[in-house]
C-alpha positions as CSV (number, residue, x, y, z in Angstrom):
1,X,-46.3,-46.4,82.5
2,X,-48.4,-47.8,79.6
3,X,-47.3,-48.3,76.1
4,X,-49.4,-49.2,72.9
5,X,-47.6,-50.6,69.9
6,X,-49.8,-51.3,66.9
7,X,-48.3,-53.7,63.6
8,X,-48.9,-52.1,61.1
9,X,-48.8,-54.7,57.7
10,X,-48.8,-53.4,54.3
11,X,-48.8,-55.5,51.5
12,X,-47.5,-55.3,47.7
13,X,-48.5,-57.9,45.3
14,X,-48.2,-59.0,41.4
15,X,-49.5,-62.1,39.9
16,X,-46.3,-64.9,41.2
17,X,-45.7,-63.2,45.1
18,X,-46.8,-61.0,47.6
19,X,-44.4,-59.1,49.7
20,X,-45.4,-57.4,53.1
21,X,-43.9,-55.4,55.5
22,X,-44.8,-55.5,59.4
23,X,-43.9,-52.0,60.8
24,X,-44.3,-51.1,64.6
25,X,-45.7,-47.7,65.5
26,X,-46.5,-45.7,68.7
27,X,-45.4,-44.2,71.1
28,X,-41.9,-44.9,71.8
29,X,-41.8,-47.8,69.7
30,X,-38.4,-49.3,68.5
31,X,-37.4,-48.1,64.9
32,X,-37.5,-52.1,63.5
33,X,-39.5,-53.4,60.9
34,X,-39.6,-56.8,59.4
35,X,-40.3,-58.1,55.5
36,X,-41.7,-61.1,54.3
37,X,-42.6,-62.7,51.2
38,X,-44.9,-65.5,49.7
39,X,-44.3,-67.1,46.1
40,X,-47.1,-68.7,44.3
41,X,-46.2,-72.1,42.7
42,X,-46.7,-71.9,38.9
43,X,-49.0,-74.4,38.7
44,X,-51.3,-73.4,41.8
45,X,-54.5,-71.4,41.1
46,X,-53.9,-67.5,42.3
47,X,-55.7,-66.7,46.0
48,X,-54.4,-63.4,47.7
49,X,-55.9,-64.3,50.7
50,X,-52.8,-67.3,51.1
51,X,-50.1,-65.2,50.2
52,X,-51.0,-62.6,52.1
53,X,-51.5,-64.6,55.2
54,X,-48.3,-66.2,54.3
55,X,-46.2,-63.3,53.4
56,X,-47.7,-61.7,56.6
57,X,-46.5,-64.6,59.1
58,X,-43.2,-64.1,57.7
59,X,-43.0,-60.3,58.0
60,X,-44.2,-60.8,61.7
61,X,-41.6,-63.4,62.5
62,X,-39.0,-61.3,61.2
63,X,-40.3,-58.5,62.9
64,X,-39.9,-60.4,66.2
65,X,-36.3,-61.5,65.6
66,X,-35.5,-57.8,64.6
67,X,-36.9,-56.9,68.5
68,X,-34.8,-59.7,70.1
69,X,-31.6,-58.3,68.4
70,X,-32.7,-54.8,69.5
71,X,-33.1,-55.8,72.9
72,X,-29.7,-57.5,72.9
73,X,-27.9,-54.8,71.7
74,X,-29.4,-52.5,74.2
75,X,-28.6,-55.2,77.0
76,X,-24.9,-55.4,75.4
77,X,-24.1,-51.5,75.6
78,X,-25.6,-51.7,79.4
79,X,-23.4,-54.8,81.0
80,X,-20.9,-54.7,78.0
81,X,-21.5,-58.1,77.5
82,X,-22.9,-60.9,74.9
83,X,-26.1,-61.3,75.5
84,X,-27.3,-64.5,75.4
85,X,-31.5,-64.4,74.6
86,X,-33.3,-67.4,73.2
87,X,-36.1,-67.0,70.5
């Protein structure tokens, strides 16, 4: 069996943050998605580039603790116990 999961990161900025959302899609990917978001310090010079990296990081991060807690839930309903996963 092969699977392919792609990230897909989509971005929404304004002048002071950027917010972006890491979704996973393909076939038979897990429904989870993670957000993350990057405020510019007033009295730094604006560079999308930074927040979007930034933002992006944290969306992926989030995104990855989302699939942990997927995967113990699923491992819960099998042995009806707490699972115990480290990140």
């Amino acid at each position: 069996m092969h699977n392919h999961w792609i990230i897909d990161l989509n971005f929404e900025e304004d002048e002071n943050r950027t917010a972006c959302t890491a979704t996973l899609n393909g076939f038979s990917a897990p429904g989870v998605k993670g957000v993350g978001i990057a405020r510019r310090n007033p009295d730094d010079s604006p560079d999308s580039t930074i927040g979007e990296e930034l933002a992006a990081a944290r969306a992926c991060s989030n995104l990855a603790h989302e699939l942990i807690n997927k995967a113990a839930s699923g491992i819960e309903t099998r042995t009806h116990e707490a699972a115990h996963l480290i990140f």
